[in-house]
C-alpha positions in Angstrom: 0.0 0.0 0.0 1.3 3.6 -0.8 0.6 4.9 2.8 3.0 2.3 4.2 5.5 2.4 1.2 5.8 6.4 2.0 6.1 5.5 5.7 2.6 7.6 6.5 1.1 6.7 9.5 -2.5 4.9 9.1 -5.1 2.7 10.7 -7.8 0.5 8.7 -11.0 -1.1 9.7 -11.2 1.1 12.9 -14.2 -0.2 14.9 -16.6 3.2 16.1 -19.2 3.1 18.6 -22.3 4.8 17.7 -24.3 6.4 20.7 -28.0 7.6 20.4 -29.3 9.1 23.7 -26.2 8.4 25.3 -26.4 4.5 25.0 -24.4 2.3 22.3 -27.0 1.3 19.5 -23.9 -0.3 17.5 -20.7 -0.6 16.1 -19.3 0.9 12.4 -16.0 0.3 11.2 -13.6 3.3 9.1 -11.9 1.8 6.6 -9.1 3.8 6.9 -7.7 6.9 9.1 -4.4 8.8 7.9 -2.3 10.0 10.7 -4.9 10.2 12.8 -6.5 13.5 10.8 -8.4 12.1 7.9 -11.2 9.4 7.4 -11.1 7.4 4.1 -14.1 6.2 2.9 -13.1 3.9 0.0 -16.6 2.4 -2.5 -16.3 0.5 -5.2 -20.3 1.8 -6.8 -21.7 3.2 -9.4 -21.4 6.7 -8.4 -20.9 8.4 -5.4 -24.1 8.9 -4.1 -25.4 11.9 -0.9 -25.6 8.7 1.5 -21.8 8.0 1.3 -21.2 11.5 2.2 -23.4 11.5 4.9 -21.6 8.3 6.6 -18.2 9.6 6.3 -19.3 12.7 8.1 -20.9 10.8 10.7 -17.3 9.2 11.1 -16.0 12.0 11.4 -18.3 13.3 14.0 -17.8 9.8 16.0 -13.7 10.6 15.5 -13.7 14.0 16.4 -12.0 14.7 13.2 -12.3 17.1 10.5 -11.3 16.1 7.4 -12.9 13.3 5.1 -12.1 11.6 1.8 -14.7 9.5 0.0 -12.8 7.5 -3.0 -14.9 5.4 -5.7 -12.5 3.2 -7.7 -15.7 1.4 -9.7 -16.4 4.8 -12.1 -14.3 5.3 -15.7 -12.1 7.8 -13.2 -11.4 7.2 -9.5 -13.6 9.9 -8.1 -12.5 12.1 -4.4 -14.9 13.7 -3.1 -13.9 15.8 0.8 -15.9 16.0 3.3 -15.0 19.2 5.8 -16.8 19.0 9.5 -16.0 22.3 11.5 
């Protein structure tokens, strides 16, 4: 993987707990999380669709991060599309 070949610090499959109303109503996993800064959400679909976006600023809520990537590798050109959560 590039990350690792450039000797950038990452995590994949990083299990989150999702809370509603202060209780744990289950359990999502990140694929990946660059130096601790940036969510990657990586799909393999159609097209990235408003739903995708929505999850990967949910993870970034759950992370108390700021900065998200969605990636689709399944259209003619791999598609990025950033998520930004002040």
């Amino acid at each position: 993987m590039e990350l690792a070949k450039n000797n950038i610090p990452y995590e994949r499959q990083i299990p989150i707990r999702i809370y509603y109303d202060g209780s744990i109503i289950g359990i999502h996993r990140v694929d990946i999380i660059v130096a601790k800064k940036v969510v990657i959400e990586l799909k393999a679909v159609k097209q990235i669709q408003n739903i995708h976006l929505y999850i990967c600023s949910s993870y970034l809520k759950a992370c108390d991060l700021h900065v998200g990537l969605v990636i689709n590798f399944a259209e003619f050109k791999t598609q990025v599309r950033r998520i930004y959560r002040r």
